[in-house]
TIRO-2110 file (N, C-alpha, C; in Angstrom, 1 decimal):
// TIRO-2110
115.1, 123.9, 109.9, N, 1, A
113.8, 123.5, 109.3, CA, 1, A
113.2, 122.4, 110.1, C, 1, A
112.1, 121.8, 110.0, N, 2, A
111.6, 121.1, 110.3, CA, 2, A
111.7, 119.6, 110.3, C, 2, A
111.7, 118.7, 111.2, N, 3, A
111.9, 117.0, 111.0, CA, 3, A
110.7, 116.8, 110.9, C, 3, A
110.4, 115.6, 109.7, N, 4, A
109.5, 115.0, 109.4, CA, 4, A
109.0, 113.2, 109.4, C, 4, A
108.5, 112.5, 109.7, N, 5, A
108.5, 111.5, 109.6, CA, 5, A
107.4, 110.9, 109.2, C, 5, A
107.5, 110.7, 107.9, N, 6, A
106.4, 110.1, 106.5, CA, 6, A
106.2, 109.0, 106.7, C, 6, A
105.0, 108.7, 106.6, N, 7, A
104.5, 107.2, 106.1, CA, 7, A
103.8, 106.6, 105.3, C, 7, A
103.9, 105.4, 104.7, N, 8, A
103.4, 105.6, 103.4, CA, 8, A
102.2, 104.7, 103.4, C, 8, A
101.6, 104.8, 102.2, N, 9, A
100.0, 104.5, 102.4, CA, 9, A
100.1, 102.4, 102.3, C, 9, A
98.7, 102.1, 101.8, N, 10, A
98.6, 100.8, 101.8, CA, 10, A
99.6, 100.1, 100.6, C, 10, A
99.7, 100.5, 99.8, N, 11, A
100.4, 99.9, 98.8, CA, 11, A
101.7, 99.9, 99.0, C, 11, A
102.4, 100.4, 99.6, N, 12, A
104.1, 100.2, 100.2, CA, 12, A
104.9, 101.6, 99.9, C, 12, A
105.9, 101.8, 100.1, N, 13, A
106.9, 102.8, 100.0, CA, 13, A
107.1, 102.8, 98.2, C, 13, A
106.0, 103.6, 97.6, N, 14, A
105.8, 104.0, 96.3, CA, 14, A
107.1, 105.0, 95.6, C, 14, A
107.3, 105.0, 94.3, N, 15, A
107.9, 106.5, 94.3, CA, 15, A
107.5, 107.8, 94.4, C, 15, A
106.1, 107.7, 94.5, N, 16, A
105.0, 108.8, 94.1, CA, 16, A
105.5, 109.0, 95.9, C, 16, A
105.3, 108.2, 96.8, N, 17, A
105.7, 108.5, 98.0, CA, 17, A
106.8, 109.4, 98.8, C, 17, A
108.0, 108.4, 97.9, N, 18, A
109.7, 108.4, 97.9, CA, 18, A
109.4, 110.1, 97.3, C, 18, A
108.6, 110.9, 96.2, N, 19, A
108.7, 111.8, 95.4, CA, 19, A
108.3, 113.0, 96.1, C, 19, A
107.1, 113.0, 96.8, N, 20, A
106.6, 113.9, 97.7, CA, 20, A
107.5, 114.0, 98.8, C, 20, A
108.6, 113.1, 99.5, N, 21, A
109.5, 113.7, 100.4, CA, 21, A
110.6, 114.2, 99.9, C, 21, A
111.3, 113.5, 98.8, N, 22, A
112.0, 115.1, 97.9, CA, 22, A
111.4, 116.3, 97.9, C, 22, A
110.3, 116.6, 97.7, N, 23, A
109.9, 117.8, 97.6, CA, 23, A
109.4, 118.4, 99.0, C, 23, A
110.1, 117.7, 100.0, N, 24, A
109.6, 118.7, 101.4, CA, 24, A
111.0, 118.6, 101.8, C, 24, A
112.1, 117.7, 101.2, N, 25, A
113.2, 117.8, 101.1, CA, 25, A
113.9, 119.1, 100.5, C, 25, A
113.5, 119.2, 99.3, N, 26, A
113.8, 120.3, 99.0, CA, 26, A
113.6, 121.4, 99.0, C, 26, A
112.6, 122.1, 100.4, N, 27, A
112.2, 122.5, 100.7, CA, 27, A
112.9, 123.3, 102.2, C, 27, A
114.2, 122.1, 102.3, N, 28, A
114.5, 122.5, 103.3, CA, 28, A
114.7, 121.2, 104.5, C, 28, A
113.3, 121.0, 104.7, N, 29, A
113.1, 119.7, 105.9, CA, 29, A
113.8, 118.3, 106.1, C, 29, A
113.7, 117.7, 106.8, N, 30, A
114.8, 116.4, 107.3, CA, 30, A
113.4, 115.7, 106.8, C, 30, A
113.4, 114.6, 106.1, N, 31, A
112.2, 113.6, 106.3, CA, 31, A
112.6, 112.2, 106.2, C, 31, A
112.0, 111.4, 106.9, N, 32, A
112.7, 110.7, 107.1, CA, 32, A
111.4, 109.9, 106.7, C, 32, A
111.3, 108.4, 105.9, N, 33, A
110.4, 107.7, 105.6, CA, 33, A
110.4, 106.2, 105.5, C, 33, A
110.4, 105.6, 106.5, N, 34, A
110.4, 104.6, 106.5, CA, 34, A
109.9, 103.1, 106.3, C, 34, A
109.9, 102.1, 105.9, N, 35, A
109.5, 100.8, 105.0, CA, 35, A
108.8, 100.5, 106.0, C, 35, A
107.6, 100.6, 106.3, N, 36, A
106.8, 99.4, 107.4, CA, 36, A
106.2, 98.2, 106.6, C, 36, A
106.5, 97.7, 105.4, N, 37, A
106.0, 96.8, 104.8, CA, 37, A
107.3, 96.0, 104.2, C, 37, A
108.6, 96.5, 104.7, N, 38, A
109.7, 95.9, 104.4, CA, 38, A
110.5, 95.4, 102.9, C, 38, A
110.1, 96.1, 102.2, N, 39, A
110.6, 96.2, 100.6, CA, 39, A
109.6, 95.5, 99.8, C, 39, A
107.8, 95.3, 100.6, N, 40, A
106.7, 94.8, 99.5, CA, 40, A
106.0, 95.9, 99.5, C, 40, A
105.6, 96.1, 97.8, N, 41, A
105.0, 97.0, 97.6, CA, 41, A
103.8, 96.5, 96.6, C, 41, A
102.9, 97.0, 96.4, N, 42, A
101.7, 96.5, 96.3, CA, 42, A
100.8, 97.4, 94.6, C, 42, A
100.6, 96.8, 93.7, N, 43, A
99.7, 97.8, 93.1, CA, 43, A
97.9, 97.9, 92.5, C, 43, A
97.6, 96.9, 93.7, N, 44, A
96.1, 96.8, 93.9, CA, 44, A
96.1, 97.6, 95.5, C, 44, A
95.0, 98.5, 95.4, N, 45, A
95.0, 98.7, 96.9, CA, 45, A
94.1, 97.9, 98.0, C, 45, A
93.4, 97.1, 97.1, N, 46, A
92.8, 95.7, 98.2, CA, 46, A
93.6, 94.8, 98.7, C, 46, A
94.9, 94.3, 97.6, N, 47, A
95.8, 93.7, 98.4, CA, 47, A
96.6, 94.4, 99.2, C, 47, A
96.8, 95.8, 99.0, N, 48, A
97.7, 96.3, 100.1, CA, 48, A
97.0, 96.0, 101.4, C, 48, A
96.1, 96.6, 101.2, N, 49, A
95.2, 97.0, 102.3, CA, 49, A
95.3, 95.3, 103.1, C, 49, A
94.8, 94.2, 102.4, N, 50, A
95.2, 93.2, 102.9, CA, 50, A
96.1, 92.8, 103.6, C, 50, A
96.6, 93.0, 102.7, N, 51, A
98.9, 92.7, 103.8, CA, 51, A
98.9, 93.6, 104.9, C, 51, A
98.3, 95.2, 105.2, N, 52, A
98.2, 95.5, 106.2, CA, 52, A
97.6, 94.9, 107.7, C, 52, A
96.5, 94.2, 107.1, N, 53, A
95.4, 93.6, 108.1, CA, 53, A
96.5, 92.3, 108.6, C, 53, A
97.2, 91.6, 107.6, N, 54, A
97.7, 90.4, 108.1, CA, 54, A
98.7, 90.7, 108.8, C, 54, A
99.4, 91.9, 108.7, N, 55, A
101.0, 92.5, 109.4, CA, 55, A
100.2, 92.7, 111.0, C, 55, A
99.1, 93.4, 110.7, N, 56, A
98.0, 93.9, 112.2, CA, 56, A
98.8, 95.6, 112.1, C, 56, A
97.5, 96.1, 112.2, N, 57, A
97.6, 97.4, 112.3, CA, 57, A
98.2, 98.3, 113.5, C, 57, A
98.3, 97.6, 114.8, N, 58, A
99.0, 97.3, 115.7, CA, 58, A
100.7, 97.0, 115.7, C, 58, A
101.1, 96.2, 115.1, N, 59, A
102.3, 95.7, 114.1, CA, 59, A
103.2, 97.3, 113.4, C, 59, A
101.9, 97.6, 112.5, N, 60, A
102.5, 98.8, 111.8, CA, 60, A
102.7, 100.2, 112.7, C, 60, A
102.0, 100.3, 114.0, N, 61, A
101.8, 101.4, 114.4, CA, 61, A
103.4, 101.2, 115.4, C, 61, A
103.7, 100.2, 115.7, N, 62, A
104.8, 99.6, 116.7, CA, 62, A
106.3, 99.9, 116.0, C, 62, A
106.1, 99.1, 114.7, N, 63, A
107.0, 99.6, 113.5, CA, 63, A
107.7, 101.1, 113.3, C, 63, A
106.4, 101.9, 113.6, N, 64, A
106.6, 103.9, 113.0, CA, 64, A
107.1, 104.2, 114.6, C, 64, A
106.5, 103.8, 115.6, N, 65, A
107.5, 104.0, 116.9, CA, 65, A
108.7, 103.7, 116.8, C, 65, A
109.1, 102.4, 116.7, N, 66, A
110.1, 102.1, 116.7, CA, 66, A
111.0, 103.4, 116.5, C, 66, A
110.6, 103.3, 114.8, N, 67, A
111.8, 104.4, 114.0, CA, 67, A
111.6, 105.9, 114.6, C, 67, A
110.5, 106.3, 115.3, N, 68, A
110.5, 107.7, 115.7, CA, 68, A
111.3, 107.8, 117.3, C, 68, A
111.5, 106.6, 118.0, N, 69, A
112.7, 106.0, 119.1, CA, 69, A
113.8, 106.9, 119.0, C, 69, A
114.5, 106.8, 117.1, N, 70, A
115.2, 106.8, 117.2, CA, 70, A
116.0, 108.1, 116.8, C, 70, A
114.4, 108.5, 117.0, N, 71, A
114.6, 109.9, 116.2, CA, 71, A
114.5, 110.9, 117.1, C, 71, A
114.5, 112.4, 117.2, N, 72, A
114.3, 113.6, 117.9, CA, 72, A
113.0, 113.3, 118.4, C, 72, A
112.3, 114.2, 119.5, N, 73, A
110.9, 113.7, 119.7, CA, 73, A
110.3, 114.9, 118.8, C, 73, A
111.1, 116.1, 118.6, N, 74, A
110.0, 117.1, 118.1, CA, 74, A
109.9, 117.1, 116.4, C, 74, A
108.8, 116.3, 116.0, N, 75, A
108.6, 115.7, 115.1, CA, 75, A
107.7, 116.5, 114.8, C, 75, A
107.0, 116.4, 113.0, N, 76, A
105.6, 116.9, 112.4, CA, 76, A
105.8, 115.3, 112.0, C, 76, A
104.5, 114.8, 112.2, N, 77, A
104.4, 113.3, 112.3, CA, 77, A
103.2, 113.3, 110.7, C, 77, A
103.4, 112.3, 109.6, N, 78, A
102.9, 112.6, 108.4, CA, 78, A
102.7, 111.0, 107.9, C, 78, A
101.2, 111.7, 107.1, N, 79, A
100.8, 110.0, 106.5, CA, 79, A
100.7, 110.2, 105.3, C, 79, A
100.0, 109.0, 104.6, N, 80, A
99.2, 108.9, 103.6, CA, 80, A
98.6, 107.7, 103.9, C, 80, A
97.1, 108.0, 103.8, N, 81, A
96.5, 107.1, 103.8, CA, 81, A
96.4, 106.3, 105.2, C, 81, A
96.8, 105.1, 104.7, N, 82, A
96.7, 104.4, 106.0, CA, 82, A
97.8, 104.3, 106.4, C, 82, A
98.9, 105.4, 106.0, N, 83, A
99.9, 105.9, 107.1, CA, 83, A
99.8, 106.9, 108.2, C, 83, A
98.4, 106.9, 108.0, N, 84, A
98.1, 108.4, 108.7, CA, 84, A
98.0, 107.4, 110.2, C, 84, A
97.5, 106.4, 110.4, N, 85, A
97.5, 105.3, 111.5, CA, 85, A
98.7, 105.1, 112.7, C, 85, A
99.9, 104.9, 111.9, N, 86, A
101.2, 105.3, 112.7, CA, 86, A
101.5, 107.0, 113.1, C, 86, A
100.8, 107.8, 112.1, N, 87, A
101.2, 108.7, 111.9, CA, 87, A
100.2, 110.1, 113.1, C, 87, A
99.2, 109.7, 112.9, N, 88, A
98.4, 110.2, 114.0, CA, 88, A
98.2, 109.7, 115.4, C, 88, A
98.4, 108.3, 115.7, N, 89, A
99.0, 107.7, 116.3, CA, 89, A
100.0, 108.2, 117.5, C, 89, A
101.5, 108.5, 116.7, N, 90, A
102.7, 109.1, 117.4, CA, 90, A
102.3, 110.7, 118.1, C, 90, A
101.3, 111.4, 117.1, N, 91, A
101.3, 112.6, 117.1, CA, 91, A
100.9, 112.8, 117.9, C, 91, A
99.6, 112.2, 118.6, N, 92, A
99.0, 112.1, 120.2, CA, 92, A
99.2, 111.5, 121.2, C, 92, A
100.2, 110.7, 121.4, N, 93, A
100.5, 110.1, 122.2, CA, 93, A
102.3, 110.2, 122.7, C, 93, A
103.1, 110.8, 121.3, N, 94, A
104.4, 110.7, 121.8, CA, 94, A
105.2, 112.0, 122.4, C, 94, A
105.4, 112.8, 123.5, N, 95, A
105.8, 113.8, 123.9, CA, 95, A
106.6, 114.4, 122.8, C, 95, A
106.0, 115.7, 122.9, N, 96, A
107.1, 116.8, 121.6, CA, 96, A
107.3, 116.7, 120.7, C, 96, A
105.4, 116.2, 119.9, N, 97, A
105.3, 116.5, 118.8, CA, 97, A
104.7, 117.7, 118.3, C, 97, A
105.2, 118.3, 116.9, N, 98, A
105.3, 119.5, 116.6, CA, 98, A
104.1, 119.6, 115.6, C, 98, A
103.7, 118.3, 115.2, N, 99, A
102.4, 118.5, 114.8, CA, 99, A
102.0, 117.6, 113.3, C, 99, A
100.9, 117.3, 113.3, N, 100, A
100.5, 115.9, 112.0, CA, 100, A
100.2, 116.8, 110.9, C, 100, A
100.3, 116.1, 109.6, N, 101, A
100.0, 116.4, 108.7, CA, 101, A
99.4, 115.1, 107.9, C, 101, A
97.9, 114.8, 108.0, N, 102, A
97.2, 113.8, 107.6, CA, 102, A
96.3, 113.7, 105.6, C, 102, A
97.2, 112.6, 105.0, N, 103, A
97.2, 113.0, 103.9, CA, 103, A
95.8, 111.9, 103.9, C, 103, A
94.4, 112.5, 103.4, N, 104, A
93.4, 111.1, 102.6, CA, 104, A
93.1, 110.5, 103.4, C, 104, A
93.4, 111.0, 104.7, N, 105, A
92.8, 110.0, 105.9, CA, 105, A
92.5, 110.9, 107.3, C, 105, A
91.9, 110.2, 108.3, N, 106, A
92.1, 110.9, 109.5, CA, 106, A
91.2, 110.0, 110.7, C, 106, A
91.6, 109.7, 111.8, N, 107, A
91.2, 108.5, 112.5, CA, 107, A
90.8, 109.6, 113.8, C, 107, A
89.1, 109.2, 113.9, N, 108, A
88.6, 109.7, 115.0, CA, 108, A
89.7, 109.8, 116.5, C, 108, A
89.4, 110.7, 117.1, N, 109, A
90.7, 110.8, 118.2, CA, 109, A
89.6, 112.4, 119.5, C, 109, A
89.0, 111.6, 120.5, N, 110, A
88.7, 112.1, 121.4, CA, 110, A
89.3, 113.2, 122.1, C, 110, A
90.7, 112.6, 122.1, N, 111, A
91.8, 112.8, 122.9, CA, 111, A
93.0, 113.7, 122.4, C, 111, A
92.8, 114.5, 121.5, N, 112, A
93.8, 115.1, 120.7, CA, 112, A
94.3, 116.0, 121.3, C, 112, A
95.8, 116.4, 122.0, N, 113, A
96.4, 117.1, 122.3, CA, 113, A
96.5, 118.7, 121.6, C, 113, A
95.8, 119.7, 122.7, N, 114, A
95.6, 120.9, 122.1, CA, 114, A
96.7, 121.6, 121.2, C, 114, A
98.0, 121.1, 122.1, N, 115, A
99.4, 121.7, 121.6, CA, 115, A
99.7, 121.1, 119.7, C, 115, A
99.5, 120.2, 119.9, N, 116, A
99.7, 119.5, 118.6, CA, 116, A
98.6, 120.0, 117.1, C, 116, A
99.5, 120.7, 116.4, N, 117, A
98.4, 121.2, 115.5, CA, 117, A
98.6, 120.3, 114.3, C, 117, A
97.1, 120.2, 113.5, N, 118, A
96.9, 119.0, 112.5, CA, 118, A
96.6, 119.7, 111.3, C, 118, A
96.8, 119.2, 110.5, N, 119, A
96.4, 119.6, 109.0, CA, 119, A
96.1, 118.3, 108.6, C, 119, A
94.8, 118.4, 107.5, N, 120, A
94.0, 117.3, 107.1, CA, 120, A
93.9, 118.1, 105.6, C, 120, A
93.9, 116.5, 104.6, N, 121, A
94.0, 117.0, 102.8, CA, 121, A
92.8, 115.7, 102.7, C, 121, A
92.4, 116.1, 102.1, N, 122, A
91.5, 114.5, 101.2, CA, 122, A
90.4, 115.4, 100.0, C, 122, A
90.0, 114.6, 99.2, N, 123, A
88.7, 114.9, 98.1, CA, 123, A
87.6, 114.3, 98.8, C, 123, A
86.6, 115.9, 98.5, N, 124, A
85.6, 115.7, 98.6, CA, 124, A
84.2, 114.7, 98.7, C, 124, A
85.1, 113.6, 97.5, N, 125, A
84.2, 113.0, 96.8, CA, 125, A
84.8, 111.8, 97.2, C, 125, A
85.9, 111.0, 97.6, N, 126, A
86.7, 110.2, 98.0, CA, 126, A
86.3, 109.2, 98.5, C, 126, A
85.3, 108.1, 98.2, N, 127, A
85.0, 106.8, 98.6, CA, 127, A
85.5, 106.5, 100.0, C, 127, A
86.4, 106.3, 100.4, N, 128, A
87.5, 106.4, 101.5, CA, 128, A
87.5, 107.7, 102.3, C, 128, A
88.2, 108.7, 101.8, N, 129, A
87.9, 109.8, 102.6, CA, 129, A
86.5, 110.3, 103.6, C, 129, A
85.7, 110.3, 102.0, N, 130, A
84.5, 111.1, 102.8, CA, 130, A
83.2, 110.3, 103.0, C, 130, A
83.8, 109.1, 102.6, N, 131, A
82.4, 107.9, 102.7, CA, 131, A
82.9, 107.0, 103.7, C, 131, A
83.8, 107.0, 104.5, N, 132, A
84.0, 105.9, 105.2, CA, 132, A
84.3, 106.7, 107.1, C, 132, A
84.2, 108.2, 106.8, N, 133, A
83.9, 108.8, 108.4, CA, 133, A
85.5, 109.9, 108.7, C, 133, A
86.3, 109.8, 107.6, N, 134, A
87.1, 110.4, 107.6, CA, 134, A
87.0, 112.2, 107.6, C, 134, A
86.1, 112.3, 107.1, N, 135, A
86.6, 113.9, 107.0, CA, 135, A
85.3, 114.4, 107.9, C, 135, A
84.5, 113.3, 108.5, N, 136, A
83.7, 113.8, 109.7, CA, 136, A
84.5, 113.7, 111.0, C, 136, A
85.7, 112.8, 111.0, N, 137, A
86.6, 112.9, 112.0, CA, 137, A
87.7, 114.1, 112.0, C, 137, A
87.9, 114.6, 110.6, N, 138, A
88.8, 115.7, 110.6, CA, 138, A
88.2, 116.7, 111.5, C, 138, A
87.1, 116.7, 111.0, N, 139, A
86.2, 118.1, 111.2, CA, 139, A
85.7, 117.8, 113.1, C, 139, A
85.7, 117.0, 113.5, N, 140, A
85.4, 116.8, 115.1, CA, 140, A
87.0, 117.4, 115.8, C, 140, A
88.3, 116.8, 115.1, N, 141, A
89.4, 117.1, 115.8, CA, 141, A
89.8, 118.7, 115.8, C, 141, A
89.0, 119.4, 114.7, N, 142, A
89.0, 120.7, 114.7, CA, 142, A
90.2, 120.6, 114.0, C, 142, A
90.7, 120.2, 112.9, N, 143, A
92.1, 120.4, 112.1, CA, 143, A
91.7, 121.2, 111.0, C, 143, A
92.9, 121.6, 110.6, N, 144, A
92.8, 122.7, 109.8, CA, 144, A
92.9, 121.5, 108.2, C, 144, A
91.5, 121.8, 107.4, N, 145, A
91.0, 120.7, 106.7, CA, 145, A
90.8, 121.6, 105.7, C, 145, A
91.7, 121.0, 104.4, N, 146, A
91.8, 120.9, 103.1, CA, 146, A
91.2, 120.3, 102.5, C, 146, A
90.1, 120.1, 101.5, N, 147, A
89.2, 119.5, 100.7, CA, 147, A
88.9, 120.2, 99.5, C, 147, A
89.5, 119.2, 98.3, N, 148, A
89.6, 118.6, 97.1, CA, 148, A
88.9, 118.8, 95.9, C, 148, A
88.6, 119.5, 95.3, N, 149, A
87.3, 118.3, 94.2, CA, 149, A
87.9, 117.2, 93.8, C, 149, A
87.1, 116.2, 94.0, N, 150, A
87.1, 114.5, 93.2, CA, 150, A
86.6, 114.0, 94.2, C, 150, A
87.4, 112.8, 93.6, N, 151, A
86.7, 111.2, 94.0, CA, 151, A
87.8, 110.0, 94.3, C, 151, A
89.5, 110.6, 94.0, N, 152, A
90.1, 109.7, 94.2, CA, 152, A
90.9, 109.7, 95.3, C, 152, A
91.2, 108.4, 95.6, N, 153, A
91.8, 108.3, 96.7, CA, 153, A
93.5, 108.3, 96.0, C, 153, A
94.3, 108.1, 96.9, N, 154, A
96.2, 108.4, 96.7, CA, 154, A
96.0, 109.5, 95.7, C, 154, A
95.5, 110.6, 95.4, N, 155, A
95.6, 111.4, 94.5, CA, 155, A
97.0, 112.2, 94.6, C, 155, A
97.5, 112.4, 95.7, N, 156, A
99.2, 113.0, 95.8, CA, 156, A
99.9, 112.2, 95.7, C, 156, A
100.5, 110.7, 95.4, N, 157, A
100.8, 109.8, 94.8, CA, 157, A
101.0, 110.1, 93.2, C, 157, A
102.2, 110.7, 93.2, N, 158, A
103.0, 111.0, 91.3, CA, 158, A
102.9, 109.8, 91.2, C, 158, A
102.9, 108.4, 91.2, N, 159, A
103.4, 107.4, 90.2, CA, 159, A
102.8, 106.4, 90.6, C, 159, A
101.0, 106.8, 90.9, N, 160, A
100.3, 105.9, 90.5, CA, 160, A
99.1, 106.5, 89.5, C, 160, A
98.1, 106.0, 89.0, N, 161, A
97.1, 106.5, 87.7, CA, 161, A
96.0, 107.3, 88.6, C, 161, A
95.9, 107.0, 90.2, N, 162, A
95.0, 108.5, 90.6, CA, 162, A
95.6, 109.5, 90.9, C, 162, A
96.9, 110.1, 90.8, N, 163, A
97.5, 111.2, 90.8, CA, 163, A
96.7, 112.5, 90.0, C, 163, A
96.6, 113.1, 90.4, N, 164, A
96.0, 114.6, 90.5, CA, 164, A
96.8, 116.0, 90.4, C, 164, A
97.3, 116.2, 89.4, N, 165, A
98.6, 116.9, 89.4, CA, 165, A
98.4, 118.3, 89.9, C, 165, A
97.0, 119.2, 89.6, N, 166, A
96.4, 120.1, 90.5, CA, 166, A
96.1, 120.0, 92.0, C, 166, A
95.7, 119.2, 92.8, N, 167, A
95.4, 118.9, 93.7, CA, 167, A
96.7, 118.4, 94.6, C, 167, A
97.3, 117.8, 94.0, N, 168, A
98.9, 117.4, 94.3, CA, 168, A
99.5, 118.7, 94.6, C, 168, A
99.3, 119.5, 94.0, N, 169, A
100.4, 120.5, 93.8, CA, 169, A
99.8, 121.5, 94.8, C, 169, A
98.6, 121.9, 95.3, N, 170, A
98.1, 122.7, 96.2, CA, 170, A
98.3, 122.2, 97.4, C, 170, A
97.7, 120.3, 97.3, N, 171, A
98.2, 120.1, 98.6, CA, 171, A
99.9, 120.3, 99.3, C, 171, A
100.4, 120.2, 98.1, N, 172, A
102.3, 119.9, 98.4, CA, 172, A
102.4, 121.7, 99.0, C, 172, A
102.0, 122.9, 98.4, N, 173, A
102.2, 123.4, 98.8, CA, 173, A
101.3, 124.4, 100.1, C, 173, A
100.3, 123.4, 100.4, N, 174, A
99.7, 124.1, 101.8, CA, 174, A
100.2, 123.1, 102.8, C, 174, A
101.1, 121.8, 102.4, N, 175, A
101.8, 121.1, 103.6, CA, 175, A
102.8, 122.2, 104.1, C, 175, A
103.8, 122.7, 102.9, N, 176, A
105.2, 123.3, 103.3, CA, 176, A
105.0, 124.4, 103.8, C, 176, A
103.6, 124.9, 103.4, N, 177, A
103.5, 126.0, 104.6, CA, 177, A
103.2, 125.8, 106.1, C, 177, A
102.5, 124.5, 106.1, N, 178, A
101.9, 123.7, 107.8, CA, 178, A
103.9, 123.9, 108.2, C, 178, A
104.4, 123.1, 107.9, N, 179, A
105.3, 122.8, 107.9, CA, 179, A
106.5, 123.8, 108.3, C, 179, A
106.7, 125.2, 107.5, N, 180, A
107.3, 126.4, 107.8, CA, 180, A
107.2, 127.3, 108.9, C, 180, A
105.4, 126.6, 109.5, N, 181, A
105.3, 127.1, 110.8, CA, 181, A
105.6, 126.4, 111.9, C, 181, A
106.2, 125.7, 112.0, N, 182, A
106.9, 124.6, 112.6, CA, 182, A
108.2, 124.7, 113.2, C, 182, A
108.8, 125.5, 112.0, N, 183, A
110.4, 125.9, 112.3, CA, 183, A
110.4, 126.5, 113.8, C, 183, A
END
């Protein structure tokens, strides 16, 4: 099966986070998900988003290397949110990656390695996603782009109040197919 290495969005290593890699776990895949916020976890997303800025986004992206060092290089490299940062990050720049899976986010990238195939999820309607240049950057990188109806952001996030149990559940399962093709 496939290695995975998750990152989790602004608010910290959530269970709604911790929940969605059981389910690629049980699926089969190795995932591996690591704390870049070090056991704080956040349930405003302006303060997360904060403690990101103060850590330096830089900081966090150094952090997801680190742990992918220690790992296989042939990775599917996976965010949420503003884990997509480390997460898209590794995927273009670290030899023998097997390919991103970008959850609610997606960061303009000129330079995207043909080999490396991407999958992009976000709502339509998404403040964040589709109001802040994100799903115009999906659509320039040419990734294979999944889009939502709504308006909320963390919506694959079980165990927070924008969880989306339809849209969760399509996305969960058009990831394990990204993911199947990978093997």
């Amino acid at each position: 099966m496939t290695d995975v290495l998750l990152f989790h969005h602004a608010l910290g290593l959530t269970p709604g986070v911790l929940a969605f890699a059981d389910e690629l776990r049980g699926a089969g895949h190795t995932v591996h998900v690591p704390d870049l916020y070090e056991g704080r976890v956040f349930d405003d997303l302006e303060a997360g988003a904060s403690h990101a800025q103060e850590i330096g986004f830089g900081t966090l992206v150094e952090r997801g290397r680190a742990v992918a060092e220690g790992l296989t290089p042939e990775l599917v490299y996976a965010g949420f949110s503003l884990g997509v940062v480390p997460a898209q990050t590794l995927a273009r720049t670290r030899a023998g990656a097997k390919g991103a899976l970008l959850l609610e986010a997606c960061l303009p990238a000129d330079d995207w390695p043909a080999e490396v195939p991407v999958q992009v999820h976000g709502m339509d309607a998404d403040p964040f996603f589709a109001g802040e240049g994100d799903l115009d950057a999906a659509r320039a990188l040419g990734a294979e782009l999944f889009l939502y109806p709504g308006g909320r952001h963390l919506f694959a996030d079980s165990s927070l109040p924008s969880y989306d149990t339809g849209a969760a559940k399509l996305l969960t399962e058009r990831a394990l197919a990204f993911l199947h093709r990978k093997m």
